[in-house]
C-alpha positions as CSV (number, residue, x, y, z in Angstrom):
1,X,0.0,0.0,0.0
2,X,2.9,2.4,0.8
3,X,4.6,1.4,-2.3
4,X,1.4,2.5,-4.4
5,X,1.2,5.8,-2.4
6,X,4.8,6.6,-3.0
7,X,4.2,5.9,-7.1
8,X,0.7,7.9,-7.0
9,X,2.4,10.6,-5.7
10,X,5.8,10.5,-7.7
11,X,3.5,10.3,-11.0
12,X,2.0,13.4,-9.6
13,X,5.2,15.5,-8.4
14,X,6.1,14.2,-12.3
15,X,2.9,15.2,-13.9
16,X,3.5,19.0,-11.9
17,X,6.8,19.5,-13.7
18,X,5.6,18.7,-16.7
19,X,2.8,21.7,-16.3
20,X,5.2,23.9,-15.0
21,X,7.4,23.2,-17.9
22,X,4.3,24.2,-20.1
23,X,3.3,27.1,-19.0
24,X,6.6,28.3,-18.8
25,X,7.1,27.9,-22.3
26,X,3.7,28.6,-23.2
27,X,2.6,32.1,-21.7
28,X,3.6,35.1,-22.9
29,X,5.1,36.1,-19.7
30,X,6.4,39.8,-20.7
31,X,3.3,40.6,-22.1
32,X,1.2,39.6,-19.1
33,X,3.4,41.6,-16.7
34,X,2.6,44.8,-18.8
35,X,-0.8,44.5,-19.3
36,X,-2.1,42.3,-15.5
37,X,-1.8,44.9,-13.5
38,X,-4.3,47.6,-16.0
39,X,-6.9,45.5,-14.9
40,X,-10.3,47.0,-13.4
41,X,-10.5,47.0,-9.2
42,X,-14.3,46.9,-10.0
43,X,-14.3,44.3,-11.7
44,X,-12.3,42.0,-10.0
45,X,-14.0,42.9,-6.8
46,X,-16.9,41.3,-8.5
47,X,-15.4,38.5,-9.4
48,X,-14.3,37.8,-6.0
49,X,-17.9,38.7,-4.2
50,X,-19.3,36.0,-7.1
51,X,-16.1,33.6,-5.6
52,X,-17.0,33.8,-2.0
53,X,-20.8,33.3,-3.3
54,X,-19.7,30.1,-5.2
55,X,-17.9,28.5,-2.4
56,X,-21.1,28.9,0.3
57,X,-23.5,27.1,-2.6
58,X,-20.8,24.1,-2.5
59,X,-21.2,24.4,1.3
60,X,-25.3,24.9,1.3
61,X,-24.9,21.6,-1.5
62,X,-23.2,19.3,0.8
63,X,-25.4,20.6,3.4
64,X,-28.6,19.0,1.6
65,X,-26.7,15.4,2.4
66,X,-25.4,16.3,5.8
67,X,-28.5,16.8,7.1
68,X,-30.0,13.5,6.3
69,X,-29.9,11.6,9.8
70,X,-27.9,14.1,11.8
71,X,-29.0,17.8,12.8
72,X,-26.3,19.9,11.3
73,X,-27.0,23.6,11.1
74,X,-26.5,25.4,8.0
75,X,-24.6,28.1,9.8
76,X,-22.3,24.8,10.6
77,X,-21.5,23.7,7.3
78,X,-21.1,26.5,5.5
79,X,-18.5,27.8,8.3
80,X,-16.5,24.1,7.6
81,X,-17.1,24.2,4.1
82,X,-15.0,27.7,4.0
83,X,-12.1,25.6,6.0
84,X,-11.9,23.4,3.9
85,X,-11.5,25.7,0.9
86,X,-8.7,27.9,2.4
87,X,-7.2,24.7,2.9
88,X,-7.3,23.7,-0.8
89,X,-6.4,27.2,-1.8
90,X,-3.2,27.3,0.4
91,X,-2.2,24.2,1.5
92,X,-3.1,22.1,-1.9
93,X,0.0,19.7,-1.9
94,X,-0.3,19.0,2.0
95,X,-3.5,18.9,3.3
96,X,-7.1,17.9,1.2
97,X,-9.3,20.5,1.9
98,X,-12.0,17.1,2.3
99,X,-10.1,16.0,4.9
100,X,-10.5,19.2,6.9
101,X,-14.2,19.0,6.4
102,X,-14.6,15.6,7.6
103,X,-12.5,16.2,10.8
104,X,-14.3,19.3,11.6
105,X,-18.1,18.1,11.1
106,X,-17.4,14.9,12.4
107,X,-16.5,16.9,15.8
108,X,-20.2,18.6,16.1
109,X,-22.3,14.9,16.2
110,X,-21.8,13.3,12.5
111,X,-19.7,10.6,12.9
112,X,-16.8,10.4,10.7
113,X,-18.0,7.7,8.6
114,X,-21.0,9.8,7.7
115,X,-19.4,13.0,7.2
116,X,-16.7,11.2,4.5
117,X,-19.5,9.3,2.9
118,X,-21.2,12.5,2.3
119,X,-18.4,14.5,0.3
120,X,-17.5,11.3,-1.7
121,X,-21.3,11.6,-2.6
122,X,-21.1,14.9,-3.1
123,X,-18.2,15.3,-5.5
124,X,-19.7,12.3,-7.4
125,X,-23.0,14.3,-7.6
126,X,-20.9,17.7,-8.4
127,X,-19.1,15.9,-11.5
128,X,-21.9,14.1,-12.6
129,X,-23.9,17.4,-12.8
130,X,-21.0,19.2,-14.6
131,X,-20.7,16.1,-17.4
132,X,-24.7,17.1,-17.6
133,X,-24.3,20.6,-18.2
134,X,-20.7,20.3,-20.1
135,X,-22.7,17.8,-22.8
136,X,-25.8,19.9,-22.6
137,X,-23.4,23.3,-23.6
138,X,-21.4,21.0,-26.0
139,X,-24.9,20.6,-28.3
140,X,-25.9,23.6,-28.3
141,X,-23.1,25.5,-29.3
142,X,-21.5,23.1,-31.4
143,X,-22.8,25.1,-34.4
144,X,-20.9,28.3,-33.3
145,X,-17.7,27.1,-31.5
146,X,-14.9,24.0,-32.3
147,X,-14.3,22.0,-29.3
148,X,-12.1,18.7,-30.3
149,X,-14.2,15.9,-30.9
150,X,-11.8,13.5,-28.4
151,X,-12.9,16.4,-25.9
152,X,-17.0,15.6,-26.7
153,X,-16.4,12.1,-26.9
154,X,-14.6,11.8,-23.4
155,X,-17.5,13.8,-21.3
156,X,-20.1,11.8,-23.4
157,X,-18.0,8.5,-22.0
158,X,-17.6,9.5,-18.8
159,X,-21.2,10.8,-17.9
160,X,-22.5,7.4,-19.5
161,X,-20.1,5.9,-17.1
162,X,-21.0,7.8,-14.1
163,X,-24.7,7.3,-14.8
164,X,-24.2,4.2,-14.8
165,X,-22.6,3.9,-11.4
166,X,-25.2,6.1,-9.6
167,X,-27.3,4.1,-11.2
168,X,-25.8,1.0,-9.9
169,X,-25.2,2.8,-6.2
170,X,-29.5,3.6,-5.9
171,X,-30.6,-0.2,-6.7
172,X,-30.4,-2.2,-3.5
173,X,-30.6,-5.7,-6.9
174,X,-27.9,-4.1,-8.7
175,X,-25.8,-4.0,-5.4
176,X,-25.9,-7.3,-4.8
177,X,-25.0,-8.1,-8.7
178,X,-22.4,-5.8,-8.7
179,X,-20.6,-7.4,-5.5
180,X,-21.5,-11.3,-6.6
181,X,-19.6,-10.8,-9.6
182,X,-17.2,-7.8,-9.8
183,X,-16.4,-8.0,-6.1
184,X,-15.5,-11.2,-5.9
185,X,-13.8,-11.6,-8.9
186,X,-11.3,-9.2,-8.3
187,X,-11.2,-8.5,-4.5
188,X,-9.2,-11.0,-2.0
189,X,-11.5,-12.0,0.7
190,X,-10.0,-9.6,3.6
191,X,-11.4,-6.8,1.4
192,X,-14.8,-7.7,0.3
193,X,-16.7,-6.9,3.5
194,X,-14.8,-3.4,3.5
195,X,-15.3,-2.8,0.0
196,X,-19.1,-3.8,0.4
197,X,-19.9,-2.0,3.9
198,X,-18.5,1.2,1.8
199,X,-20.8,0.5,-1.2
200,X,-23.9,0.5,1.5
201,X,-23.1,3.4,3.3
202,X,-22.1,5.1,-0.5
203,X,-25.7,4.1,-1.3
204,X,-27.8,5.5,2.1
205,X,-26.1,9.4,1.3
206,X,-27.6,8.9,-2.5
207,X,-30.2,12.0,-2.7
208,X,-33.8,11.1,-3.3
209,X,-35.4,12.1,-5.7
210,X,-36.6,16.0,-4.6
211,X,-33.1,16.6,-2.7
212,X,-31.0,15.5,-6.1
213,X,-33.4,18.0,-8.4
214,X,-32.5,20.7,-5.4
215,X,-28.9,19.7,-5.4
216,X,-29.3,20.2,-9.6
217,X,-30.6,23.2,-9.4
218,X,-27.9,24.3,-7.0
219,X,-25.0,23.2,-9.0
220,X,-26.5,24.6,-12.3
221,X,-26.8,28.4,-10.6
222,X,-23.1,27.7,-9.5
223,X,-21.8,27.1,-12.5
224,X,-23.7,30.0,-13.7
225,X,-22.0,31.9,-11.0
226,X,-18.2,30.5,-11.7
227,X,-18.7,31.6,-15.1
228,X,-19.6,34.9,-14.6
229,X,-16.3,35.1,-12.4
230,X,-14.2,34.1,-15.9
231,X,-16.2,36.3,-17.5
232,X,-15.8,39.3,-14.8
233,X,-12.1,39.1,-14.8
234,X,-11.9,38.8,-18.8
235,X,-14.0,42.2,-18.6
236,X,-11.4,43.3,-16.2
237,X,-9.2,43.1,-18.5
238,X,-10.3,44.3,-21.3
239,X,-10.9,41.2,-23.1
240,X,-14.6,41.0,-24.7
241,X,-16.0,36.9,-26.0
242,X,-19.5,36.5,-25.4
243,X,-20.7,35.1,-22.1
244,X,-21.3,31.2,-23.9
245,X,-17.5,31.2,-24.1
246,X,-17.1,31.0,-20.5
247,X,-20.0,28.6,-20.5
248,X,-18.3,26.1,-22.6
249,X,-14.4,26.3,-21.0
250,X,-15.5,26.8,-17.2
251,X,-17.2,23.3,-16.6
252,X,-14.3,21.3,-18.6
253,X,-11.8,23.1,-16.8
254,X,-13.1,22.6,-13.5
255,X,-13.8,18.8,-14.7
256,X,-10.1,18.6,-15.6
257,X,-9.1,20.4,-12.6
258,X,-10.5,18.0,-10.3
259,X,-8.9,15.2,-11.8
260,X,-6.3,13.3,-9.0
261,X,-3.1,13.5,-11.1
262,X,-2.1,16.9,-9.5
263,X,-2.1,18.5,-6.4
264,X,-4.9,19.6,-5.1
265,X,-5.6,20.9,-8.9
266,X,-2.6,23.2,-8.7
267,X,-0.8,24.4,-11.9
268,X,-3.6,21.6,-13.4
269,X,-6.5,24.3,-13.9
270,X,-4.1,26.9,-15.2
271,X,-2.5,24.9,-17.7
272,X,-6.4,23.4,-18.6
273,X,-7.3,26.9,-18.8
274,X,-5.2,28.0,-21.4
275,X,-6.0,24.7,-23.4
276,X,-10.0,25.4,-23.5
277,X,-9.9,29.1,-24.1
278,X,-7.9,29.3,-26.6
279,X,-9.7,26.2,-28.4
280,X,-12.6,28.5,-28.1
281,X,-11.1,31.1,-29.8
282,X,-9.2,33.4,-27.2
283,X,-5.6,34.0,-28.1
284,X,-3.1,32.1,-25.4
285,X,-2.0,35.9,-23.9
286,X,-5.6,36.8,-23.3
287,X,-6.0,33.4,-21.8
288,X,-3.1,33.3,-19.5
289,X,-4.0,36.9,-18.3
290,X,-7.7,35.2,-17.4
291,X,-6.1,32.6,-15.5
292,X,-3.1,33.8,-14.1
293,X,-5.7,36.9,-12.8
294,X,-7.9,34.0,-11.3
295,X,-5.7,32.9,-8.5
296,X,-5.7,36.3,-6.8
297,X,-9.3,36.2,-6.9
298,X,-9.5,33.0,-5.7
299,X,-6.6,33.6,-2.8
300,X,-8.7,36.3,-1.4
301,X,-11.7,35.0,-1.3
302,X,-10.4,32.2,0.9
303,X,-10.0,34.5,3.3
304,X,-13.1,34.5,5.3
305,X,-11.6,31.1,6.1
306,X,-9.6,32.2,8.3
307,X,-12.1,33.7,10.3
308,X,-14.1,30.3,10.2
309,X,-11.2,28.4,11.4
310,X,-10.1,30.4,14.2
311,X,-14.3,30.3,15.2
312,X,-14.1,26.4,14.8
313,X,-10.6,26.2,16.5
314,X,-12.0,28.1,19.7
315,X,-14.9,25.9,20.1
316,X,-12.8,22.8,19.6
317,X,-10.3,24.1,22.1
318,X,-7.1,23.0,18.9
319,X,-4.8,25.4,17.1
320,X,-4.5,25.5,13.4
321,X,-1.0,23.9,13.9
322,X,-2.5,21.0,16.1
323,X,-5.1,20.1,13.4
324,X,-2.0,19.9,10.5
325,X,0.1,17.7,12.9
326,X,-3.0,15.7,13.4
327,X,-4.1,15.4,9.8
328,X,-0.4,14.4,8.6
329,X,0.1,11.8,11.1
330,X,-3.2,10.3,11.0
């Protein structure tokens, strides 16, 4: 198991050169120091007002399976949710921004099982919902934009496939299928009662049905909202595409961007920025300003984080440094 870790992780430190290496050669760096810093305060507080809004509708989303079998305030989880943001925003390569969450909630009467099933349901729920949207985009717009038709092709594949396994996780029948054949074919017999138990409690934080059209709804006005924070900072800039633009290269960016090969998504959405955008038209210097521009925004609208965790530190009687040394040795 350490041996796998130690690979994962090389493969990742490898994969983060190899981004560095391309943007490095890629952006125009001289002309994006001479034209970053013209770009409109107005605008970018905007942007960053639509960030903070963007990360509380993640928080209010997970909320919606939270509160399933436990009483969790809102107030709660959109406090924890915020931790574990600034966490993924400045600690990306150490600590998982999940992790944080899970430690926290699981310390005001979830119990920690619960409170991990939850945000593995959760980001399953929050890609499945961007395949939805990203295909949905794709159609309607493949008339007036070029997207690379391996680029269709792999969100078509990958929302069949995660249909599939939702699918799979709401049908008690197809369970039982699932782990008399797959299961057992390919698990030793010390890990099928793990891997099973996991499967059940995967299945009891599936959304019914009115919860998953509220959790759809939510996610659709978010990625309305982290659009209009592309968009915000290209006006900032100076730098005019129509709004479907942004509507197109947002959800594949964020799809790529939450893709465990990098980490914590560093230097991964960057280079996956410049990639979309300029297959949608906008020229790589325009491109790397939008997301170069972007981690400001998003740096400073972690900060309210802070606040939360100090909050959630005094009521827990543990330092900041205390949770990290806990997290890392754990």
């Amino acid at each position: 198991m350490k041996n796998n870790i130690g690979f994962l992780q090389l493969v990742k430190f490898l994969i983060f050169i190899l981004l560095i290496y391309y943007l490095y050669t890629t952006v125009p760096w001289r002309e994006v120091n001479d034209v970053i810093f013209s770009a409109s305060v107005d605008m970018l507080i905007l942007a960053i007002i639509m960030q903070i809004a963007s990360v509380l509708i993640i928080s209010a989303r997970w909320w919606m399976l939270l509160r399933k079998g436990a009483e969790v305030k809102l107030q709660s989880a959109l406090k924890i949710g915020y931790i574990g943001t600034m966490f993924n925003n400045f600690m990306p390569s150490s600590i998982g921004g999940d992790f944080v969450r899970a430690y926290y909630i699981s310390k005001i009467g979830v119990s920690l099982n619960k409170a991990i099933n939850s945000l593995i349901v959760d980001r399953v729920m929050g890609l499945f919902f961007l395949l939805i949207f990203s295909f949905v985009f794709l159609i309607i717009y493949r008339n007036i934009t070029y997207i690379p038709s391996y680029i269709e092709n792999t969100v078509i594949l990958s929302l069949f496939g995660l249909f599939v396994l939702i699918l799979i996780a709401k049908s008690s029948k197809l369970i039982a299928v699932s782990n008399s054949i797959l299961i057992k074919s390919f698990l030793s017999a010390d890990n099928r009662q793990r891997v099973s138990s996991s499967i059940i409690e995967f299945q009891k934080n599936i959304p019914k049905n009115v919860v998953f059209l509220i959790m759809f709804l939510m996610s659709f006005f978010l990625l309305l909202v982290e659009t209009t924070v592309f968009w915000l900072i290209a006006l900032s800039l100076d730098i005019i595409y129509p709004f479907y633009v942004f509507v197109i290269a947002v959800p594949i960016i964020t799809i790529i961007a939450a893709l465990p090969i990098s980490f914590g998504g560093l230097i991964m959405r960057e280079a996956a920025g410049i990639v979309i955008l300029e297959m949608m038209g906008v020229t790589v210097a325009e491109a790397s300003l939008i997301v170069i521009l972007f981690i400001p925004v998003l740096i400073i609208s972690s900060i309210p984080g802070f606040y939360s965790v100090s909050y959630t530190h005094l009521r827990a009687h543990e330092t900041p440094e205390h949770l990290v040394c806990r997290l890392l040795l754990e």
